[in-house]
N, C-alpha and C positions, 0 to 999 in steps of 0.2 A: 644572448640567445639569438640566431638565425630565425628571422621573423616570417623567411619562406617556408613554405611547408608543398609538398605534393599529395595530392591525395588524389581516388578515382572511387567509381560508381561503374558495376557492371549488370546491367538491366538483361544479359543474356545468361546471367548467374542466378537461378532462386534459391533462398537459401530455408526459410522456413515461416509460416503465416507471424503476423503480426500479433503478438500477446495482448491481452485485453490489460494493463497496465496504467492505462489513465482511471483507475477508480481511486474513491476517497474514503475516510471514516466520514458518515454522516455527511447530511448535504447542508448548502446554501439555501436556507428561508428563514424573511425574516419575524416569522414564529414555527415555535417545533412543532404545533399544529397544524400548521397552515400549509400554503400553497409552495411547492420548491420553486426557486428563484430561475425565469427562463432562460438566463446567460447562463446557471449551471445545465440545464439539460440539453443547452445548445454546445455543450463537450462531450456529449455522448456519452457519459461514462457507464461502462461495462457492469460495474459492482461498484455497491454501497455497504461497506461495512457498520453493525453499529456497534461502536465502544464508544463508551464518556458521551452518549447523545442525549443534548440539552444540558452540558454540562460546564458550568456550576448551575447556571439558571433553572429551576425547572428540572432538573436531574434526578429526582426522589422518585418521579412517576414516572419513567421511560426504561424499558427493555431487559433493566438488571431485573435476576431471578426473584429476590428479596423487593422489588419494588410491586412486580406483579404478584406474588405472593407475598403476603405481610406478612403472615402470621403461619412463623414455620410448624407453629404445634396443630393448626388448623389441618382436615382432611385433604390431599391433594387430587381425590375424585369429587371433590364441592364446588361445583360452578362457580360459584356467590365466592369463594374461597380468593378468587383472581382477579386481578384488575388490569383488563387489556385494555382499555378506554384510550389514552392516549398513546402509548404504541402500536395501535391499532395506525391512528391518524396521521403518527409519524411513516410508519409504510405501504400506508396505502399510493400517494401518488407516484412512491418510488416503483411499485409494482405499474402501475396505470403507463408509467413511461419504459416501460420493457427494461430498468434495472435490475438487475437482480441482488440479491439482498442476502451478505454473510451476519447471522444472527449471532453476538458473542451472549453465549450461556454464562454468565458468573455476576461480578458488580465491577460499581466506576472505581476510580482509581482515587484512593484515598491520601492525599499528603498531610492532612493536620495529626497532632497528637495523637488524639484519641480518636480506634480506628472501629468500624464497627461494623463492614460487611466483608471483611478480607481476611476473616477467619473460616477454615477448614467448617462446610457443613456438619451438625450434628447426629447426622444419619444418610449418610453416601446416597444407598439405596432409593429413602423418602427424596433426596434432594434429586435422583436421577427420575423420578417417579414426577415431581414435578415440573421439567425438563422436558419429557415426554409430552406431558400434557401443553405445555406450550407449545411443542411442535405439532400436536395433534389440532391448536384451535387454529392456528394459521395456514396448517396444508388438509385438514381433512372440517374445518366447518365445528369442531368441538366449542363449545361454551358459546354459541352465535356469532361463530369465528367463520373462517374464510377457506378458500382455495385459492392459493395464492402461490404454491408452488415454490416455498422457502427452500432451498435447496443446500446452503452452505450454514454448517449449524460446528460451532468454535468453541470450545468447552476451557473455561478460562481464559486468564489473561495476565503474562508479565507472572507465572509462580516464580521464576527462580531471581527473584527479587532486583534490588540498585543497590547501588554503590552510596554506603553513609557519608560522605561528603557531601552528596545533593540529597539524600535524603536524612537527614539526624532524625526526625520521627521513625523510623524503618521503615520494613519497606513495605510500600503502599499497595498492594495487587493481591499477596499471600501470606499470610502470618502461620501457614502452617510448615511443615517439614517437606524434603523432594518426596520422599517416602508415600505422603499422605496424599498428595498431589495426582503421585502413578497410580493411585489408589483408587481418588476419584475419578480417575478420569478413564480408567478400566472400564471401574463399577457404571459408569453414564454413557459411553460411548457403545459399550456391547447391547445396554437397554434400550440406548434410541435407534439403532441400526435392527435391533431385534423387531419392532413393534413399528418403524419407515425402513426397509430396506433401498428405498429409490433415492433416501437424501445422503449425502455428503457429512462426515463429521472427522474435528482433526483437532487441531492445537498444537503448541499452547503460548502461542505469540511470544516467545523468548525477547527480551529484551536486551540482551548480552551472548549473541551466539558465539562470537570468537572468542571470550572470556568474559573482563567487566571493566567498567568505566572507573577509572581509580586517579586523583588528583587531579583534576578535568578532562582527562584523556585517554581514550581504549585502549586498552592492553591486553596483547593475548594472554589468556591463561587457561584457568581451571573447565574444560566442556564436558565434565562431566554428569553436569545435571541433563543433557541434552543426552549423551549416550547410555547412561542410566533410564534415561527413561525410552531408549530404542531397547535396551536390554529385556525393560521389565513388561513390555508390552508386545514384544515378540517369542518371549519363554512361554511355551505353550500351559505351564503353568497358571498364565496371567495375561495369556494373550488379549488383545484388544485392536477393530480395527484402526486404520490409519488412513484416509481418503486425503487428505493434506496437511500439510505439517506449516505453520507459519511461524515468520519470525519478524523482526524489525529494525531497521536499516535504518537509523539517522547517522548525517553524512558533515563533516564539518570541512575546513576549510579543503579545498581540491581533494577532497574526500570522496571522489565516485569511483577510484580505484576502489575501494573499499566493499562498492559492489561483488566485482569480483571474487576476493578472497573469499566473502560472505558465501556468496552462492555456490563455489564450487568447495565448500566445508560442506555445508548443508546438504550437497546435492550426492558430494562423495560417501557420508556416514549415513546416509538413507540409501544407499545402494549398499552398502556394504552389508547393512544389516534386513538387507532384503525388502526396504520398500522402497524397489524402483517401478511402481507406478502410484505413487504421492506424488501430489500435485505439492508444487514447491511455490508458497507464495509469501511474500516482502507485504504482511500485513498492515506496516506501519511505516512513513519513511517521510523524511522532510530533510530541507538541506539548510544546516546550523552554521551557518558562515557567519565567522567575528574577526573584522579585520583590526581591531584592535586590544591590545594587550590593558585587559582590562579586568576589573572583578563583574565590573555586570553586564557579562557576557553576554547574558542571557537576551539581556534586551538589544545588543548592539545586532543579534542575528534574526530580534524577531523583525528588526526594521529592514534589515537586509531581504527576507522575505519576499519583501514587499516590494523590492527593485529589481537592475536589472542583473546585479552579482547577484541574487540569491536563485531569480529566473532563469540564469545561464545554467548554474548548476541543476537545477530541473529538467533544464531538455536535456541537460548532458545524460543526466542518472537515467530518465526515460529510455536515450541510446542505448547506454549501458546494461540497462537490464534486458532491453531486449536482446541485446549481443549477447550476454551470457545463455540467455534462457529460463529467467523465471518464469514462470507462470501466468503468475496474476500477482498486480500490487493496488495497494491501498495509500495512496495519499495523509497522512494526518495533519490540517483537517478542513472539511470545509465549512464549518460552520462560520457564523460572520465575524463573533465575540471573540473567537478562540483566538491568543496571541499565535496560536500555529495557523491560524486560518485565515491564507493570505490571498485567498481571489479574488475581494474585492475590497474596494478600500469604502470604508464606511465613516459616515451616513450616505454618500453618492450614491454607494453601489456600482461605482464605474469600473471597468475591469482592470486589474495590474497586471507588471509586466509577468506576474505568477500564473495567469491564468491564460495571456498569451504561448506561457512555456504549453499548458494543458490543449490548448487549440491546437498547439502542433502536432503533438504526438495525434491526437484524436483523427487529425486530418490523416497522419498517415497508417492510422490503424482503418480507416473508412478505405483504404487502397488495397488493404489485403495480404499482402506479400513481402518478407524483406530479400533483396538483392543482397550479391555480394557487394562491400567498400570499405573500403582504409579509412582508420582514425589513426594519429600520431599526436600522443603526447596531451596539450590542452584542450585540442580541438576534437570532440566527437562530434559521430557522423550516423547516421543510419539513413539505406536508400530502402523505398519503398516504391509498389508500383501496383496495379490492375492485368497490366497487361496493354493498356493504352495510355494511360499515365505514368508518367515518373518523377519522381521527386525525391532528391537529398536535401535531409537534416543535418545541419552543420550549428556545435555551440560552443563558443569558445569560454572557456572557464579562467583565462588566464588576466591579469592587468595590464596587455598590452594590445596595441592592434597586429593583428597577424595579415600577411598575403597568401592567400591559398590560388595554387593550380589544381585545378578540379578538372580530371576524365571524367568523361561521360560517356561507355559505350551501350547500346542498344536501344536508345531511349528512340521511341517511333514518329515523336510529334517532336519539329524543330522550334515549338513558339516558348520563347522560353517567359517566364515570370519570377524573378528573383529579391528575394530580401537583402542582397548587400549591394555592395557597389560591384558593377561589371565593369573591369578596367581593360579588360580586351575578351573579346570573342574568337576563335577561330578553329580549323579544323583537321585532325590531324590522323590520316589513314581513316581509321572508320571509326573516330572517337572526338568526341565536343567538346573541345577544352574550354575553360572560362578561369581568368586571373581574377580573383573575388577579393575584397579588403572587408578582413571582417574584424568590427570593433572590439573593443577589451569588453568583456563582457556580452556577448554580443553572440545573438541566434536567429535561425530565420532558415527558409530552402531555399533552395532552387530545384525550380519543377517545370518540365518539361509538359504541356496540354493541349 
């Protein structure tokens, strides 16, 4: 491999604002009661999704429908009926620090044997009836609830199931049919937009958008549970709105091309079938790098996570999806327990290099704007700017060290501050070149202030 690469930055190009893409399921504290942890709000994240919050620990009482309602035969106009007590707690400081908060409507995700909230509701209706009322205690003060202004409200989660290789119990999220699925999510989606017309409702977090996960590895196939359900929810028949459609994007080894495909499947069969203005968002997404030929994969990528390969791919995929043009994405996850939950290393608390990858993007979603610039190959790149600042995101996802020649044109301040090595500087017609060595694994700008 030619270890030179060219690439440029044109700060006289704007290309389109910066997506709010740094958010997470759930945040960093260390209790699900408590105070959020101030290295996570100091990344500014945009949205907190909550799925699996508090989960294993503590996960009986937070968020799921069935947790705030216990008792489905109980009246769901009886106050006394609900128990917001600790979801309450859990987003209250997310609100207090201007995050906004995507509510998933359904339960956690169940891997053991015997499963016991990932079955199809008993009564759509009653189930959408209580649905309602939780959107009503947290945006209109209902049961000594709140105004809080929940805006993004997710109607299930993961229906069209995994792949029985990783899952031999089945599958953990839906034990009903696609059928029942389109059904509910009809029947709940037209009741809570009837009764809040101002909030946001969508689903239904596909966990296999390009087909399914079959002998450890994606394979395109079957998307029909995805266009069955644009079908059945756009026949006027059975219409239903659609404010965002979300899906989930985990990324295995040099897997951020993977982005792509994802997004422009997604982005093309919701145009197609008329909803091109859904909001398109990567509700779920972490990068599963195993550099070894192993059976316990599993763990060799949660450790990866936690370094600077699984970091690299972080800022890469951040690139990437802004390049494409999602929307909004969600991180899985920041909780501190969770083996997906890699931003700080615990008991320290000190930050990893996972949470550097989140700093970055943050910093340059705080500037506003993406420019046009070139990525080739391992190396993504994304420039951002104000208008008085500039600054490129450069992350190499490869095993070797690369030299990049970096253009620079329009950037207005010549003070530069750079994360790699600067092996020359110089200036060429009306463009800042810099010969950069950026390590295997290895991210960081250059920014221009």
């Amino acid at each position: 491999m030619n270890n030179e690469l060219y690439l440029y930055a044109d700060f006289t190009k704007p290309i389109k604002p910066i997506r709010p893409l740094h958010g997470f399921n759930n945040a960093a504290r260390q209790t699900d009661y408590g105070p959020v942890l101030p290295g996570f709000l100091a990344l500014r994240p945009p949205v907190v999704r909550l799925h699996d919050a508090a989960y294993p620990y503590g996960g009986g009482h937070y968020v799921d429908v069935n947790n705030i309602f216990r008792d489905f035969g109980a009246d769901p106009n009886d106050e006394t009926a609900y128990d917001f007590t600790l979801t309450d707690l859990y987003i209250e400081p997310l609100v207090q620090n201007g995050i906004e908060v995507m509510y998933r409507l359904g339960c956690t995700i169940e891997h053991a044997p015997k499963k016991y909230n990932v079955f199809p509701p008993a009564d759509f209706r009653k189930w959408a009836d209580i649905c309602e009322h939780i959107v009503r205690h947290y945006n209109r003060g209902w049961a000594n609830g709140h105004a809080w202004g929940v805006k993004y409200w997710e109607i299930w989660n993961e229906p069209d199931g995994l792949d029985p290789h990783i899952e031999p119990n089945g599958p953990p999220n839906w034990q009903g049919t696609a059928a029942q699925y389109y059904e509910l999510y009809r029947v709940t989606a037209n009741h809570l937009k009837e009764r809040h017309p101002d909030i946001l409702v969508g689903g239904y977090s596909s966990c296999y958008i390009l087909g399914k996960f079959e002998n450890g590895g994606w394979r395109e196939g079957d998307t029909s549970f995805f266009t069955d359900f644009l079908k059945y929810i756009s026949d006027p028949a059975t219409k239903a709105p659609l404010d965002f459609f979300t899906w989930h994007g985990y990324l295995g080894n040099r897997g951020v091309r993977k982005i792509d495909r994802e997004y422009a499947f997604v982005n093309n069969t919701l145009n197609a079938f008329g909803f091109t203005k859904t909001l398109r968002i990567d509700a779920e997404w972490n990068c599963c790098v195993c550099d070894a030929d192993t059976p316990d994969f599993r763990t060799r990528y949660y450790v990866n996570m936690r370094n600077e390969k699984g970091a690299s791919h972080m800022a890469a995929a951040l690139c990437e999806m802004q390049r494409c043009g999602v929307d909004m994405a969600m991180f899985y996850d920041a909780q501190l327990w969770k083996e997906y939950g890699p931003l700080f290393h615990v008991p320290s608390l000190e930050p990893t290099p996972a949470y550097r990858a989140f700093r970055l993007f943050s910093h340059l979603y705080g500037l506003g704007t993406e420019y046009e610039c070139a990525q080739d190959g391992d190396i993504y790149s994304l420039a951002a700017g104000d208008g008085r600042r500039a600054c490129v995101a450069l992350a190499n996802v490869g095993e070797t060290e690369r030299t990049v020649t970096l253009s620079v044109r329009g950037a207005r301040n010549r003070k530069l501050a750079c994360s790699f090595k600067v092996m020359e500087r110089f200036t060429e017609g009306d463009a800042d070149i810099l010969l950069l060595r950026l390590p295997a694994y290895g991210f960081g700008t250059a920014a221009f202030q």
